[in-house]
C-alpha positions as CSV (number, residue, x, y, z in Angstrom):
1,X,88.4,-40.6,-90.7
2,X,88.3,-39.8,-94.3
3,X,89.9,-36.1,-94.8
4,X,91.8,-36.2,-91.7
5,X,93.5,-39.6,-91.5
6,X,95.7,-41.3,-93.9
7,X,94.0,-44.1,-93.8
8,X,89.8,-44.2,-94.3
9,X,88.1,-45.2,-90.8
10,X,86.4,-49.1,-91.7
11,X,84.6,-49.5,-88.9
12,X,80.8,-49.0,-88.3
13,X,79.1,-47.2,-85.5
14,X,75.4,-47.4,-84.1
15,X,73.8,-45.1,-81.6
16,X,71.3,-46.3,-79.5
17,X,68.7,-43.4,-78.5
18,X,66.2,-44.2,-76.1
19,X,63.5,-42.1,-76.2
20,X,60.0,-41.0,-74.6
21,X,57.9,-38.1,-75.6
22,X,60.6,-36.9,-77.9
23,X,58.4,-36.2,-81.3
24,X,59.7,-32.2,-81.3
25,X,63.5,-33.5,-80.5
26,X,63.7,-36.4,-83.1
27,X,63.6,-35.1,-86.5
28,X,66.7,-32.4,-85.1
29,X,69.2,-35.0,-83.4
30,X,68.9,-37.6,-86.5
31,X,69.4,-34.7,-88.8
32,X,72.4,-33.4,-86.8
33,X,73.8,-37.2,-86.1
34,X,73.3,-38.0,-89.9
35,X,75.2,-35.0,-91.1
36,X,78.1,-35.5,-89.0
37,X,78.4,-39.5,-90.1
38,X,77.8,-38.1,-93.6
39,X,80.4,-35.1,-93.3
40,X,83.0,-37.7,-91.6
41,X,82.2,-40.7,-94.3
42,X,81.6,-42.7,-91.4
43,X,79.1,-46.0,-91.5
44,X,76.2,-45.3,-89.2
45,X,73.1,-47.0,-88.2
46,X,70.6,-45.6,-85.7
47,X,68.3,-47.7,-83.1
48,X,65.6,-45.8,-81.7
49,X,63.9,-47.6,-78.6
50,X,60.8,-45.6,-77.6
51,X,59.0,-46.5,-75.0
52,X,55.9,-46.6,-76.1
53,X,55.5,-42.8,-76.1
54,X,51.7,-41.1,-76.4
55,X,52.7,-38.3,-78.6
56,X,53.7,-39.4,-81.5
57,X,57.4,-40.3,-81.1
58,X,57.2,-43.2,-82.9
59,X,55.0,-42.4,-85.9
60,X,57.8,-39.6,-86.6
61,X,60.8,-42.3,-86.6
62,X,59.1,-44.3,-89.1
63,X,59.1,-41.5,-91.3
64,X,62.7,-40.5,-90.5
65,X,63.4,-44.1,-91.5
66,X,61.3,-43.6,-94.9
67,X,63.5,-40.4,-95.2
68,X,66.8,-41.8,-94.4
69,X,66.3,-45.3,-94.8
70,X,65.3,-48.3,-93.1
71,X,69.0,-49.5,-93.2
72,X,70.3,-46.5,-91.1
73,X,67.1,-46.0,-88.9
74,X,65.7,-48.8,-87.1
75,X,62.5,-48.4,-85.0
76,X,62.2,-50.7,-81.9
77,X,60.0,-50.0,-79.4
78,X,58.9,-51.3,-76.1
79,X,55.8,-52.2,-74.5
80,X,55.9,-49.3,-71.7
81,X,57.9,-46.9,-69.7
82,X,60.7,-49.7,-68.6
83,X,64.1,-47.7,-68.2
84,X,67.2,-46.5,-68.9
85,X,69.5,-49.4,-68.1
86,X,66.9,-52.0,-70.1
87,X,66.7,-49.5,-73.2
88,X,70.1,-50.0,-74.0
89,X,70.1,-53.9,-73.6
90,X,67.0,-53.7,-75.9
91,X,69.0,-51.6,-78.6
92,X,71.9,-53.7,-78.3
93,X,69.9,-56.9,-79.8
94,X,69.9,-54.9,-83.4
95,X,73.0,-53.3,-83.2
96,X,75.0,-54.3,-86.5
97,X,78.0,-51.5,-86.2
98,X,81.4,-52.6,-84.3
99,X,81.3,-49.6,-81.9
100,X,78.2,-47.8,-79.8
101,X,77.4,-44.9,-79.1
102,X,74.6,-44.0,-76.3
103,X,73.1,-40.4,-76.1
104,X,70.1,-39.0,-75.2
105,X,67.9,-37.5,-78.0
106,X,67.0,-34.3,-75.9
107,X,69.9,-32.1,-77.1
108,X,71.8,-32.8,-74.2
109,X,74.2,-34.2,-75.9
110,X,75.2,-32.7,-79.2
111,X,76.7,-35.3,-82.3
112,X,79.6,-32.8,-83.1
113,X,81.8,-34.2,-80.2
114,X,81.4,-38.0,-81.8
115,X,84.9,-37.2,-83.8
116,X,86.3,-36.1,-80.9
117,X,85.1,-39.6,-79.1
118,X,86.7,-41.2,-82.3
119,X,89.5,-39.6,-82.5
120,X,90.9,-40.3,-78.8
121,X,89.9,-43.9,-78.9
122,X,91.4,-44.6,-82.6
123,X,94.7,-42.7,-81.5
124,X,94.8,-44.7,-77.9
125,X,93.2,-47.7,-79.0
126,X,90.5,-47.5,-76.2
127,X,87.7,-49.5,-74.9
128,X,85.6,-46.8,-74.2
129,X,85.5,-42.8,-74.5
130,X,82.5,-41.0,-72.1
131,X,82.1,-37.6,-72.3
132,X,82.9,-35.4,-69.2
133,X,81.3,-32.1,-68.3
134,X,83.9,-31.6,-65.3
135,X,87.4,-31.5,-67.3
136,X,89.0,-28.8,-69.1
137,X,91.0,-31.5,-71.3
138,X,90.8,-34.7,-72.3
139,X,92.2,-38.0,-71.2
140,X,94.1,-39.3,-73.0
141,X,95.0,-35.4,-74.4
142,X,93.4,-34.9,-77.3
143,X,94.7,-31.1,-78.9
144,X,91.2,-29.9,-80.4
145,X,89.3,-30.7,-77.2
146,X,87.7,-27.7,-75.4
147,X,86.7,-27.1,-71.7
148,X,83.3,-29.0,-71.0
149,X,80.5,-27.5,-69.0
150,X,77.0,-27.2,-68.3
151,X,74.2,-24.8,-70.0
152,X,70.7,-24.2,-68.7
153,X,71.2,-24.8,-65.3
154,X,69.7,-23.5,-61.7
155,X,73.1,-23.6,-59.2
156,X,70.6,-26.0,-57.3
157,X,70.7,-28.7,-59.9
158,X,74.7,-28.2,-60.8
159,X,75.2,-28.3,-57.2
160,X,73.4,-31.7,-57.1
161,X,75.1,-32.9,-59.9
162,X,79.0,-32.1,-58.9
163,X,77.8,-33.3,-55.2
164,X,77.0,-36.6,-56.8
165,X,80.0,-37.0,-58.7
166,X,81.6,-36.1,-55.7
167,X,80.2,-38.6,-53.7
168,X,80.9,-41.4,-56.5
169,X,84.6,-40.3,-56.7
170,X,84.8,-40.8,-53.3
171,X,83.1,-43.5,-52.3
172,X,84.0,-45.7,-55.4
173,X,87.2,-44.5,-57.0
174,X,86.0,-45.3,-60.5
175,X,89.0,-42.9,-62.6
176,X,86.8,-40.7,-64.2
177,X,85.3,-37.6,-64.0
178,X,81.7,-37.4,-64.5
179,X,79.9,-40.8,-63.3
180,X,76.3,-39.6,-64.1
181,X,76.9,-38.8,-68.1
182,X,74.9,-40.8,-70.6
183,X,77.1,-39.8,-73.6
184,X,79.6,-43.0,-74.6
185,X,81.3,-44.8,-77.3
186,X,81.8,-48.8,-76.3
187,X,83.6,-51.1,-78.3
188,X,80.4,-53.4,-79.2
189,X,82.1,-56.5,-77.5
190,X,83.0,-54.4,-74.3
191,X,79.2,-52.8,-73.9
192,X,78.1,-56.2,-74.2
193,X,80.0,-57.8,-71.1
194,X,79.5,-55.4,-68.7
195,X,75.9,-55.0,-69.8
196,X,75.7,-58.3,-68.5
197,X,77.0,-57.9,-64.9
198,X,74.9,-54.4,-64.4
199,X,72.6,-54.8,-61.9
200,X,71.4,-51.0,-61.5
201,X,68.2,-49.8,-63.3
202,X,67.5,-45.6,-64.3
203,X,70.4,-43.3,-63.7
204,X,72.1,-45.3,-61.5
205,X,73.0,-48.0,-64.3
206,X,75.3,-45.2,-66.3
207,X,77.3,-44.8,-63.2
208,X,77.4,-48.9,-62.3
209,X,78.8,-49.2,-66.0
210,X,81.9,-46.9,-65.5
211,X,82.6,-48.6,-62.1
212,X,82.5,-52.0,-63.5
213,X,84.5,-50.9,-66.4
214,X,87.5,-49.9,-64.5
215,X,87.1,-53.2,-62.4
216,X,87.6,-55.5,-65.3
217,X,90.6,-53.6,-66.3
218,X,88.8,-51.9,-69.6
219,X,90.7,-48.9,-70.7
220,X,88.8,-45.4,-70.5
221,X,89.2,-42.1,-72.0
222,X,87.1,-38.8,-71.6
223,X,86.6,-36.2,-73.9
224,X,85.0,-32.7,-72.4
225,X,81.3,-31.7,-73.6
226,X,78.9,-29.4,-72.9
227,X,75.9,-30.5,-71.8
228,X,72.8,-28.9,-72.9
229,X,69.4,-28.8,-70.9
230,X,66.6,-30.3,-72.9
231,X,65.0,-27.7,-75.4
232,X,61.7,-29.3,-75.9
233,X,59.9,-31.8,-73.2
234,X,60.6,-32.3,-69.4
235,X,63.4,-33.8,-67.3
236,X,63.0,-37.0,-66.6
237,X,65.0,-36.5,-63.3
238,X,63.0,-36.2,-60.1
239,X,63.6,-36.9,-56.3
240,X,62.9,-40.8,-56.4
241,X,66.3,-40.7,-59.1
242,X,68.5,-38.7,-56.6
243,X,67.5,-40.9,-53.6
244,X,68.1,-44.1,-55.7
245,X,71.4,-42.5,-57.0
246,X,72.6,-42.7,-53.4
247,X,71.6,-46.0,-52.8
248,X,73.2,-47.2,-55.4
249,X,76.6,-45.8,-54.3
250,X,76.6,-47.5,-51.3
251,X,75.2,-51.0,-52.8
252,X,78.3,-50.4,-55.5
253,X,80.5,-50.2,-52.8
254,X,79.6,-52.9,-51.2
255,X,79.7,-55.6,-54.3
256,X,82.4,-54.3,-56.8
C-alpha cells in the first residue's frame, strides 16, 4: 500500500456485507471501511445484500450510496431471510475488485485489521487470510499483529465457541485456528471455486469453506482480531445453529 510499500498496491478489493436489520450498524461500518480504503489509497467497492430487512436497512444504503457513490456502494437485496452461505454467492455476482473481503456489518469485525489481512497475503503471496480470535500471532508472522480475543462475552458462549473449534480441529484437521470466523480476504478466483463445491448453509458454510480450502491445496494465513459482540440488534445465533454446527462436522468428515 501506498505510504508503506515501495511500490503502490494495483489491485481492487470488494467486501461483501450481508445484512438483516442492520439500519443503526450501517451508516458506522461503511464510514469506518471507507476511511480505511481512503487512508490506505486502496480501490474499494462495497456490496450490501440485505435480506429484505423490515427496518429500514435498505432505504439507509441507498443513501450511503448517494453519499459515497453508486460506484463504491452497490445495493442488492434478496427476496427474504435466505442465509449466510447464499448471501455471499449472491454478492459475488457484482463483485468487480480482484480480492474479497466478507465481514459482518454488526461491529464484530472491525475494518482496521483489512491492512493487516493485506499485508500478510501481499508479503506471502496467499490465497486467503481469515482472521483468528484464538492466536496470539499470525501465520505467516506478521510483526505489527497483536493477540486476538473476544469482547462482550458470557464464559457460556466463549466456552461454546472454543468447544466448537475444538471439535472442528479435531475431527477435521483443517490447519487453522478459528473455523467459525466470518472475517476473510479470498483471492476473487479462489472464493469463487470453492463457493461452488460448498454444500453447507448458515454458520456451518464458513467452516465448510476453510475445510475445503486446505483440501484443494489453497494456501492460508491468519491474522489475530478481536472480535466484538454486536452493539446494536440481536445475535443471530440460536440453538438450531449450534445443533446444525455439529452436524455438519460429522457430514464434513464424512465427504471431504
Amino acid at each position: 500500500m501506498q505510504g508503506q510499500y515501495n511500490t503502490p498496491n494495483t489491485h481492487k478489493y470488494s467486501v461483501i456485507l450481508p445484512t438483516y436489520n442492520e439500519r443503526k450498524n450501517l451508516p458506522i461500518i461503511i464510514w469506518l471501511l471507507a476511511k480505511v480504503f481512503e487512508e490506505h489509497q486502496l480501490s474499494w467497492e462495497i456490496i450490501i445484500v440485505d435480506d429484505a430487512s423490515p427496518d429500514g436497512t435498505q432505504e439507509v444504503a441507498i443513501e450511503l450510496a448517494r453519499a459515497y457513490g453508486e460506484d463504491k456502494i452497490l445495493l442488492k437485496p434478496r427476496a427474504g431471510k435466505l442465509g449466510l452461505g447464499t448471501a455471499y454467492i449472491h454478492g459475488l455476482d457484482f463483485c468487480t475488485g480482484d480480492f474479497v473481503i466478507i465481514m459482518d456489518a454488526d461491529f464484530s469485525h472491525h475494518p482496521k485489521f483489512i491492512p493487516q489481512f493485506i499485508r500478510l497475503q501481499q508479503a506471502h503471496n496467499l490465497d486467503i487470510v481469515t482472521g483468528t480470535r484464538y492466536r496470539s500471532t499470525s501465520t505467516p508472522y506478521l510483526a505489527e499483529a497483536q493477540p486476538g480475543g473476544v469482547h462482550g462475552w458470557d464464559l457460556k458462549r466463549k466456552l461454546v465457541s472454543r468447544g466448537a473449534n475444538f471439535l472442528a480441529a479435531t475431527v477435521l484437521n483443517p490447519g487453522v485456528s478459528d473455523l467459525t470466523g466470518s472475517f476473510r480476504l479470498y483471492r476473487l478466483p479462489v472464493l469463487r471455486h470453492i463457493i461452488t463445491l460448498t454444500q453447507s448453509r448458515g454458520y456451518v458454510f464458513q467452516m465448510e469453506m476453510m475445510v475445503r480450502a486446505r483440501a484443494l491445496g489453497y494456501t492460508v494465513g491468519e491474522v489475530p482480531i478481536t472480535f466484538v459482540d454486536r452493539i446494536f440488534g440481536e445475535s443471530k445465533l440460536g440453538a438450531d445453529e449450534v445443533v446444525g454446527y455439529a452436524k455438519g462436522v460429522w457430514q464434513l468428515f464424512q465427504s471431504v
